[in-house]
C-alpha positions as CSV (number, residue, x, y, z in Angstrom):
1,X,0.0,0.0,0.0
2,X,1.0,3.2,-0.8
3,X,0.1,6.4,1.2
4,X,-1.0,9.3,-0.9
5,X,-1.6,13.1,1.2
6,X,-2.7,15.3,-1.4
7,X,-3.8,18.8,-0.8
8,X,-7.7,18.0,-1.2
9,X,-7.4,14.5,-1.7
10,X,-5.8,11.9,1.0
11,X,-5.6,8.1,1.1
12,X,-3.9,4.5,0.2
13,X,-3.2,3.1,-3.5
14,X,-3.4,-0.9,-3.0
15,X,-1.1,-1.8,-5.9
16,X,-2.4,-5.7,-5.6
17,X,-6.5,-4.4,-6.1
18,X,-5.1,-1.7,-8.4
19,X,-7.6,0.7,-6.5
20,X,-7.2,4.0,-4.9
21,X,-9.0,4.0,-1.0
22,X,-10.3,7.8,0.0
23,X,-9.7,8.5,3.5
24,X,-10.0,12.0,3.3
25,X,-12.0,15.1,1.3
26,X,-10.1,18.6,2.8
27,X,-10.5,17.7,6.7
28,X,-13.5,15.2,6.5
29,X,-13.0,11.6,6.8
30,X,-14.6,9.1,4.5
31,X,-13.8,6.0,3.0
32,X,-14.7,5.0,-0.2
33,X,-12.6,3.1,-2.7
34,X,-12.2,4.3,-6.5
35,X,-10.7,2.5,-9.6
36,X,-8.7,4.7,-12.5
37,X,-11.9,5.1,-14.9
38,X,-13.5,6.8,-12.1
39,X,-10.8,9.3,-10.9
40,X,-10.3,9.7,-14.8
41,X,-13.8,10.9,-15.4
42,X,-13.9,12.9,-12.0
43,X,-10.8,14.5,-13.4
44,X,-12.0,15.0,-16.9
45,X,-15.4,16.9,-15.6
46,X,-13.5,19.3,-12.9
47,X,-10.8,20.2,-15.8
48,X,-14.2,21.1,-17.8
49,X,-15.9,22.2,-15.2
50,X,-12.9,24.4,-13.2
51,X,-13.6,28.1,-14.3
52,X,-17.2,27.8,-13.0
53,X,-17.3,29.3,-9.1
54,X,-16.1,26.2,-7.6
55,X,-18.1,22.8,-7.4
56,X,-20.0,21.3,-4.4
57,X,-19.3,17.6,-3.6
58,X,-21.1,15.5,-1.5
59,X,-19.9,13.3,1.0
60,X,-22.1,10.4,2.7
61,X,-25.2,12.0,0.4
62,X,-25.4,14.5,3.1
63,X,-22.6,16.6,3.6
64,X,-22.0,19.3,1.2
65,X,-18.0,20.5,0.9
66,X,-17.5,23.1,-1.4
67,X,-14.5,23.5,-3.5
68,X,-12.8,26.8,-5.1
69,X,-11.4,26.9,-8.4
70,X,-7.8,27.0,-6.3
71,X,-8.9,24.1,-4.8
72,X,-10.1,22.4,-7.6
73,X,-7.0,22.9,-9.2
74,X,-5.5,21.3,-6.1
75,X,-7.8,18.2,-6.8
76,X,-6.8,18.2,-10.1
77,X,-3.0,18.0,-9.4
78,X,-4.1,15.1,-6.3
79,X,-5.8,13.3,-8.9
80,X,-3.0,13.3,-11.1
81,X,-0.5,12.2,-9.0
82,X,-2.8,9.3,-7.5
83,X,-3.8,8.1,-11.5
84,X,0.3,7.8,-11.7
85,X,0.0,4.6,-9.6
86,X,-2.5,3.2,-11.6
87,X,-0.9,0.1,-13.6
């Protein structure tokens, strides 16, 4: 397992399930698991999306976090550097 502490974005890549595990959104804990075609379309719709005034995402269908385009652009760079483990 590899630990990842991104800016935005924390967790663990488990090389042997090929999957990234998120632990962390900014200071909120979760934990949800995500394979490459889903951090590679999360990443393709913020890139399209990042000049809007931020995004909202949802954590546990109830918690709303919002996210600045500086922020996003954080994510962005998190999500890159996790998809570089990806096999």
């Amino acid at each position: 397992m590899t630990t990842i502490e991104g800016r935005i974005f924390s967790g663990s890549f488990d090389e042997e399930e090929n999957t990234f595990t998120l632990q962390k959104v900014k200071h909120f804990h979760t934990e949800t698991s995500m394979k490459e075609k889903q951090l590679q379309q999360l990443y393709q719709y913020l890139s399209q999306s990042k000049d809007d005034d931020g995004q909202v995402l949802t954590l546990y269908d109830q918690l709303l976090v919002h996210l600045s385009n500086e922020e996003i652009n954080d994510l962005l760079n998190d999500i890159d550097e996790i998809l570089t483990n990806f096999q």
